[in-house]
N, C-alpha and C positions, 0 to 999 in steps of 0.2 A: 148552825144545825147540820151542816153538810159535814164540817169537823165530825160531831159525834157520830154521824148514820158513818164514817169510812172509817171511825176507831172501831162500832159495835160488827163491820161488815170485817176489817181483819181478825178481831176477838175470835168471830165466827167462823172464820177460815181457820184457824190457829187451832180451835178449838174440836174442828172436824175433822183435820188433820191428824193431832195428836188420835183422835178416837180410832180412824183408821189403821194407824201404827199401830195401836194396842192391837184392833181386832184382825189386823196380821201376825201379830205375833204369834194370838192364841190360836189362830187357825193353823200356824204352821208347828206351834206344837201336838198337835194332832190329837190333843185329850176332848176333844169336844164330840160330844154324840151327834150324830147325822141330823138329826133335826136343830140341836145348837149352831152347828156347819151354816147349816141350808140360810139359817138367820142373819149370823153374823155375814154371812156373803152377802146378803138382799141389803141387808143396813151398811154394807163396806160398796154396794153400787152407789146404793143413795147419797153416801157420803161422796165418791169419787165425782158422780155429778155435779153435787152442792160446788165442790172446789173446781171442778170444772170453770163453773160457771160465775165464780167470785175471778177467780184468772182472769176469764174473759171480762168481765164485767171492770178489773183490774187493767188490763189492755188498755180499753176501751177510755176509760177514764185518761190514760197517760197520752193518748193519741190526742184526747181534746185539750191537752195543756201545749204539746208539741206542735199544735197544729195553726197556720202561717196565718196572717189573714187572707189570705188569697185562698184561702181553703186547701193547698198544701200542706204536706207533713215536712217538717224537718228533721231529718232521720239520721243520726249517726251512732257508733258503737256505746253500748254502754259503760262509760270510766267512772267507777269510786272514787276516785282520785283527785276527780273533779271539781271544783269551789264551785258554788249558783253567782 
């Protein structure tokens, strides 16, 4: 079950994301009426939060797989390159 709640939790990042790009986009094409503005700003916070907080939450997750049993972290550069 942890599988699907971290596929629905990136879906959801991915998802909020894309919507933010759009509503930069249209806000920097500058056709929008001041109260469409005022909107899309409040919903591109909410969004910037949401991902915020999937980040953190993303962090947060990586630290307890990294982490020693001695309750240390094991901390080194991130390489793609890498084999597990």
């Amino acid at each position: 079950m942890a599988d699907q709640t971290s596929t629905t939790s990136i879906a959801d990042f991915e998802k909020s994301l894309d919507e933010l790009e759009k509503l930069v986009r249209d806000l920097e094409q500058g056709e929008l009426s001041l109260e469409q503005s005022l909107a899309a700003f409040e919903r591109g916070v909410k969004l910037t939060r949401d991902c915020q907080q999937a980040l953190k939450s993303a962090e947060q997750r990586v630290e307890q797989l990294v982490q020693n049993q001695d309750g240390s972290l094991t901390t080194r550069p991130f390489n793609p390159d890498e084999t597990a």
